[in-house]
FIMI-998598 format. One record per residue (C-alpha): residue number from 0; residue in three letters; x, y, z. Coordinates in Angstrom, 3 decimals. Example, Ala and Ser with C-alpha at 12.3 -4.5 7.8 and 13.67 -1.06 7.14 Angstrom:
2
k_r_east_north_up
0_ALA_12.300_-4.500_7.800
1_SER_13.670_-1.060_7.140
REM end
This chain:
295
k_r_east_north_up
0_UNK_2.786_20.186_-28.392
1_UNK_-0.013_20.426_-26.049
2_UNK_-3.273_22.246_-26.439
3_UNK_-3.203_26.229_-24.961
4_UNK_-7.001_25.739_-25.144
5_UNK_-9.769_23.215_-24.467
6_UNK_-11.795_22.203_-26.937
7_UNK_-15.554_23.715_-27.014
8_UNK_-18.350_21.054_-25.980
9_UNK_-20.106_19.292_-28.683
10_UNK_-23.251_17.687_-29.085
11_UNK_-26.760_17.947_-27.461
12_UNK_-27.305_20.851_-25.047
13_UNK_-27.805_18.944_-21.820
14_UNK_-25.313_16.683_-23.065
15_UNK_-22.667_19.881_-23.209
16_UNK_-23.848_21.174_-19.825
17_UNK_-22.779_17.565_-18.230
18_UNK_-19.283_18.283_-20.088
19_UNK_-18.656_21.755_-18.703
20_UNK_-20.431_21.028_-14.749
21_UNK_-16.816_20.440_-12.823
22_UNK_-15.441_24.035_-14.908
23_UNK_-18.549_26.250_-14.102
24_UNK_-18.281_28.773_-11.063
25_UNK_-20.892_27.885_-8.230
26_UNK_-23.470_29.965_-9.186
27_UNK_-23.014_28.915_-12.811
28_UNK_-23.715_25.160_-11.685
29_UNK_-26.483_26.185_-9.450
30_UNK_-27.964_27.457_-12.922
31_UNK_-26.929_24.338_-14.676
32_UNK_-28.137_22.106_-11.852
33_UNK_-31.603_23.946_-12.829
34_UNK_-31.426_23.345_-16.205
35_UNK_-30.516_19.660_-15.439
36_UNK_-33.422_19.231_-13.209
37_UNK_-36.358_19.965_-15.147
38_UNK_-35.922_20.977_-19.052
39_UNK_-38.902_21.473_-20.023
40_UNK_-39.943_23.531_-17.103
41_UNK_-36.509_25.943_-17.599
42_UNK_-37.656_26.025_-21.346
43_UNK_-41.058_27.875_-20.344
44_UNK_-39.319_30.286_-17.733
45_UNK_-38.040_34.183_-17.733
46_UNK_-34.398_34.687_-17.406
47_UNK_-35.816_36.606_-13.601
48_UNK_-37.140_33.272_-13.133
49_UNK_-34.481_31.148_-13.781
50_UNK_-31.920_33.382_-11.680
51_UNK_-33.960_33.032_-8.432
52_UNK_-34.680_29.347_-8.686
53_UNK_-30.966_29.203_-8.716
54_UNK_-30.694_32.223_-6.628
55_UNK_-28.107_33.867_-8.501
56_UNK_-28.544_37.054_-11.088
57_UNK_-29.292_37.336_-14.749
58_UNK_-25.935_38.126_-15.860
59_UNK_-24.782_34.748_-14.200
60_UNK_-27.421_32.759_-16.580
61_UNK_-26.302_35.055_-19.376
62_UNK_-22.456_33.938_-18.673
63_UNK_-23.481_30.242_-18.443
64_UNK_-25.805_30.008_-21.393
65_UNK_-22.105_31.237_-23.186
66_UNK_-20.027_28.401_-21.081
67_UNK_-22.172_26.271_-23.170
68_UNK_-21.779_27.825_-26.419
69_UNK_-25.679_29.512_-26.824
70_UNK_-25.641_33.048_-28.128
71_UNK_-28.020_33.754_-24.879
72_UNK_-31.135_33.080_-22.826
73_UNK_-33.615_32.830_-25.896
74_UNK_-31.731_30.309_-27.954
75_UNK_-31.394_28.529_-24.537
76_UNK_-34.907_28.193_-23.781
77_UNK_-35.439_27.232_-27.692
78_UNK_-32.937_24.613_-27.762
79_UNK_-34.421_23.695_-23.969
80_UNK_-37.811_22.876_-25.939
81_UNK_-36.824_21.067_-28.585
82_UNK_-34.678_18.658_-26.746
83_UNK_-37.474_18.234_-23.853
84_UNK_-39.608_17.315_-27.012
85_UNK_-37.091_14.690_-28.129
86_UNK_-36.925_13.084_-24.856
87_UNK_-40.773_13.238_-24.419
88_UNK_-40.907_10.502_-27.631
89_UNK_-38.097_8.126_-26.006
90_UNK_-39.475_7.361_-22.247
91_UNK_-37.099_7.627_-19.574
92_UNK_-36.655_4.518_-17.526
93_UNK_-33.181_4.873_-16.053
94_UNK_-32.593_7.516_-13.301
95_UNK_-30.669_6.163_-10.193
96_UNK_-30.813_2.765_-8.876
97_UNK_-32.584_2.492_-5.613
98_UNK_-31.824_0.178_-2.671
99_UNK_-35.364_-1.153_-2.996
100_UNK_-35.184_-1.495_-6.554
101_UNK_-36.070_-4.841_-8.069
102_UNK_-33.639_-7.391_-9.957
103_UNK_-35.697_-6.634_-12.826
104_UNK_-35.755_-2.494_-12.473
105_UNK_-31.932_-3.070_-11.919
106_UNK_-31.936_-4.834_-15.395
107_UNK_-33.949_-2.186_-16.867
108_UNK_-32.089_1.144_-15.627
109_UNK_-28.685_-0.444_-16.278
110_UNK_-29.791_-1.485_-20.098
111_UNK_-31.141_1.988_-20.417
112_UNK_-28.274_3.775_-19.164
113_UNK_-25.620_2.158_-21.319
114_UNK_-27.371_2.283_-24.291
115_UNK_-28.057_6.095_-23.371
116_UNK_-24.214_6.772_-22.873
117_UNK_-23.541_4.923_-26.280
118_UNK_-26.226_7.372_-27.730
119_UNK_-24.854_10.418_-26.375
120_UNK_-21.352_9.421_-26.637
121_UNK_-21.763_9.189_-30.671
122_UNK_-24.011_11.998_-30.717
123_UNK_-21.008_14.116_-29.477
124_UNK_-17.880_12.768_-30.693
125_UNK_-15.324_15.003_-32.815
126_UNK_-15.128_13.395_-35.873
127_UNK_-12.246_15.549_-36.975
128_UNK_-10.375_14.780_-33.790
129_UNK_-11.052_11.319_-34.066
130_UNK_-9.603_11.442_-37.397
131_UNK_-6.114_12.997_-36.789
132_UNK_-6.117_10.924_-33.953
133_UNK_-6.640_7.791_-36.504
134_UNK_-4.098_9.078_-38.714
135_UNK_-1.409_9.469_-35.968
136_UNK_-2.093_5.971_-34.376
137_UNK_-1.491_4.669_-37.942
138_UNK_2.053_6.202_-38.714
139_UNK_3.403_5.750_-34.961
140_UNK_6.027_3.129_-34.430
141_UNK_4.188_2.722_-30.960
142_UNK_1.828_3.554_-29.023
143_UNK_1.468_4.196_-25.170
144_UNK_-2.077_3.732_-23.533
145_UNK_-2.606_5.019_-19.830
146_UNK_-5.347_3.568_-17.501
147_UNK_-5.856_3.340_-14.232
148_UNK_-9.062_1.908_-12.097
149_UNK_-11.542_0.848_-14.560
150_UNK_-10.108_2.838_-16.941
151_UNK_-6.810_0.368_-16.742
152_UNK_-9.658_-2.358_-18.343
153_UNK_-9.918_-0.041_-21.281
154_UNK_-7.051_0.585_-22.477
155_UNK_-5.736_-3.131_-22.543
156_UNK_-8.927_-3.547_-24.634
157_UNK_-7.214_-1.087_-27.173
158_UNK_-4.114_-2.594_-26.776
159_UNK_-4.800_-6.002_-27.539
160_UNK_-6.915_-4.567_-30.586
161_UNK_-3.902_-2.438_-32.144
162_UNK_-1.889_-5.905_-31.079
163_UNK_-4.199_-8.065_-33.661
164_UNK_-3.180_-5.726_-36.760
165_UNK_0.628_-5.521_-35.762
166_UNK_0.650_-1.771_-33.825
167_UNK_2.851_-1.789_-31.125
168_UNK_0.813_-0.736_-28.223
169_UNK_1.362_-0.605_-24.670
170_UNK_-1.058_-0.565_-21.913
171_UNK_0.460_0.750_-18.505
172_UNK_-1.881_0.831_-15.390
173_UNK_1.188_1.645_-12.665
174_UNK_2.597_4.965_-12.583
175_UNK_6.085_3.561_-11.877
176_UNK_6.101_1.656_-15.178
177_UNK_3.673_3.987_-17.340
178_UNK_5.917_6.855_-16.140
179_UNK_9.663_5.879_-17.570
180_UNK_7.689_4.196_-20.698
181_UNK_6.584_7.800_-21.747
182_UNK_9.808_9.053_-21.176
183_UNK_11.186_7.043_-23.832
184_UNK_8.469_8.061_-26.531
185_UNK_9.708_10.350_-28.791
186_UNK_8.698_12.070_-32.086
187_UNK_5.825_10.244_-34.110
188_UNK_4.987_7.977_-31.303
189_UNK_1.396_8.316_-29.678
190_UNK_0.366_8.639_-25.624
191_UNK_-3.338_8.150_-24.846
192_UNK_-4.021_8.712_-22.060
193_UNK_-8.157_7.686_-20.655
194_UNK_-10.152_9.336_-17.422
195_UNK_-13.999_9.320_-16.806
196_UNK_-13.365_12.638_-14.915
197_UNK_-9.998_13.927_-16.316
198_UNK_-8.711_14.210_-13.001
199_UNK_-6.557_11.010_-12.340
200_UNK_-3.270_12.422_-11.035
201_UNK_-1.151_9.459_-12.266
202_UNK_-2.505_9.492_-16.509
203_UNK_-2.382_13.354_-16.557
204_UNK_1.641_12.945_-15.242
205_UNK_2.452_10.419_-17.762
206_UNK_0.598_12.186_-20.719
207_UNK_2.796_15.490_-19.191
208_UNK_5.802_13.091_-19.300
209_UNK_5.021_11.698_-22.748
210_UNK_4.477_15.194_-23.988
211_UNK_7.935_16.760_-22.932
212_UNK_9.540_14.100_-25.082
213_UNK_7.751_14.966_-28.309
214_UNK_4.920_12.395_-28.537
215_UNK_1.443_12.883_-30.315
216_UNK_-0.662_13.221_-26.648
217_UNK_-4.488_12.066_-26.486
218_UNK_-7.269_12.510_-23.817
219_UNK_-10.358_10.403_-23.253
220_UNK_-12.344_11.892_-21.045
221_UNK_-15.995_13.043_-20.517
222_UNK_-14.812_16.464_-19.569
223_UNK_-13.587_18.759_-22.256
224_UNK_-12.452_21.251_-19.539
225_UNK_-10.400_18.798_-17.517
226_UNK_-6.888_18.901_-16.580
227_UNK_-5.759_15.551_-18.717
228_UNK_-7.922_17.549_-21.375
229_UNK_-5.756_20.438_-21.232
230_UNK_-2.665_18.309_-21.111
231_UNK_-3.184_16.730_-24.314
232_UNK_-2.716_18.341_-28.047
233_UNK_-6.133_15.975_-29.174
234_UNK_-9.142_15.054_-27.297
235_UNK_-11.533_12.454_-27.263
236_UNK_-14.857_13.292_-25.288
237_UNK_-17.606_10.795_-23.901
238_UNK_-21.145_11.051_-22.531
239_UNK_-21.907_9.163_-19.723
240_UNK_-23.793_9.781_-16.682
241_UNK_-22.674_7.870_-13.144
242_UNK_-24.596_8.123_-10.158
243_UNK_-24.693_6.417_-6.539
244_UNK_-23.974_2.716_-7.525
245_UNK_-22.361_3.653_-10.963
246_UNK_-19.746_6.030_-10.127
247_UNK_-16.983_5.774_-12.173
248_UNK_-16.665_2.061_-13.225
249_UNK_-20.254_0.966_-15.546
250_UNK_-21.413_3.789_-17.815
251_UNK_-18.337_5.310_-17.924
252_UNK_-16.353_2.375_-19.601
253_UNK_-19.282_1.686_-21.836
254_UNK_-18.577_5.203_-23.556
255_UNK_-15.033_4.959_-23.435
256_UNK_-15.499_1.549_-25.230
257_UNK_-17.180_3.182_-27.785
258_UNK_-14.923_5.743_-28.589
259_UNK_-11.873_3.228_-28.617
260_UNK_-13.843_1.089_-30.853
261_UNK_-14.459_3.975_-33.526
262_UNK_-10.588_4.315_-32.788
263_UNK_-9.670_1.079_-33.888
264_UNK_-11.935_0.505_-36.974
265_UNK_-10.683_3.694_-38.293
266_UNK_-6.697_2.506_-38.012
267_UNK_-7.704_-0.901_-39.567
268_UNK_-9.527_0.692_-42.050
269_UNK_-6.430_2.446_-43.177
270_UNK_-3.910_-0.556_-43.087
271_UNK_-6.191_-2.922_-44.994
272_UNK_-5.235_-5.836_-46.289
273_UNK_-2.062_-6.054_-43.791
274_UNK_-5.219_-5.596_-41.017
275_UNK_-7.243_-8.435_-42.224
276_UNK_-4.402_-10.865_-42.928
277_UNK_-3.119_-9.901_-39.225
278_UNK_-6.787_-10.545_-37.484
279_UNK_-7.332_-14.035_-39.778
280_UNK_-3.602_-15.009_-38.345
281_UNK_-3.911_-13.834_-34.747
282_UNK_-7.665_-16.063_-35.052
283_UNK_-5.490_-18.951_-36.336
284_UNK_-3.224_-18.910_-33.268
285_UNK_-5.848_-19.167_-30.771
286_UNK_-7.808_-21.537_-32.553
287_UNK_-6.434_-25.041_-30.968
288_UNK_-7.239_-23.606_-27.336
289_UNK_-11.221_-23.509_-27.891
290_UNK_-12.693_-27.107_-27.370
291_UNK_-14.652_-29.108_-30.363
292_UNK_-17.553_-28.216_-31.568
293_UNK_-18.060_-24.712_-29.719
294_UNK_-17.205_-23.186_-33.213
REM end
């Protein structure tokens, strides 16, 4: 069964107008792209203001203040505040990476932006969805992961995880393979399927694929409004933020990490002791290839 709706945005408000960006019309991103600019300065604006800094009208910054689930402009600029008075307390020292940058600025702004999309990413996370998605991993008799780019990386860190405390799990980062594994999934089984943008062609086919067959169907994405969103009946939202030498491959898989993380403690959690006898066995196996004395 796949979801007729996507789920609403969740967590802090710039954090929720990142989410909905790619789903906004253009004049509602123009608004956002405000917003996004300069918080503080929004916060202390009319609604006439805000419209012609984005040149666009006040109903259009009364329709996006609902994309992001505030009542209206008030409880915008309200919100606006208090969050520009968070940040003030925690200084900002990540932006972009320049080309003149220093080793050590490079160090600073990658730190800072990881630990940022870790933030943000737990700020936000459905805990309910995160739950049902625990308790279906836990009762499937396998489980299909779908990755592809960096993405791919992630979800054979998940599989190797579920591996250590005996779920079957694949991890399938060609389309020709991932595509005839989901069609052999079936009722109980689980297909996650993981996209920074939501928009990779070949994950939202096999979650499609996976779904027609009767599989539980999962997105990881940062966009609640995506298309692999949409295809899936549960979804897992990050936070990250990629720009000019991060697109798609740093921040991105930090968050996703994150979430799969949360993901696996919760299944071991619920098949303790079998989980901790598994990882102390699994340990055991391994143990003869590390060389004396690094223990």
């Amino acid at each position: 069964m796949n979801s007729t709706t996507s789920p609403e945005p969740t967590g802090p408000l710039l954090v929720r107008v990142r989410a909905v960006m790619p789903a906004l019309a253009p004049a509602e991103q123009r608004v956002a792209n405000a917003v996004l600019a300069d918080p503080g300065g929004v916060a202390a604006m009319t609604i006439s203001e805000l419209a012609e800094v984005a040149s666009t009208s006040e109903t259009t910054v009364i329709r996006f203040c609902k994309q992001i689930g505030v009542p209206g402009y008030p409880q915008l600029r309200l919100q606006l505040a208090a969050q520009s008075a968070q940040e003030s307390v925690r200084p900002e020292v990540g932006g972009d990476i320049e080309p003149g940058d220093s080793l050590a600025d490079v160090v600073g702004k990658v730190a800072f932006a990881d630990e940022r999309a870790v933030r943000e990413t737990a700020q936000q996370v459905d805990v309910d969805a995160l739950g049902k998605v625990v308790t279906a991993v836990v009762n499937a008799p396998r489980v299909d992961l779908y990755g592809f780019g960096a993405s791919a990386f992630v979800a054979l860190d998940l599989q190797q995880k579920l591996h250590r405390i005996r779920r079957v799990a694949f991890a399938w980062s060609d389309v020709h393979v991932a595509l005839p594994s989901a069609a052999l999934l079936g009722d109980g089984d689980v297909a996650i399927g993981i996209s920074h943008t939501g928009t990779t062609v070949e994950v939202v086919e096999a979650l499609e694929e996976a779904a027609k067959h009767g599989a539980t169907t999962v997105a990881v994405t940062n966009f609640p409004r995506s298309p692999l969103a949409k295809t899936a009946d549960l979804v897992l939202t990050t936070a990250a933020r990629e720009t000019t030498y991060r697109s798609g491959a740093m921040s991105s898989r930090i968050a996703q990490l994150t979430v799969i993380d949360c993901l696996f403690i919760g299944v071991a959690q619920q098949v303790l002791p079998d989980a901790r006898k598994a990882l102390e066995e699994t340990a055991t196996s391994v143990r003869g290839h590390r060389l004396k004395g690094s223990e």
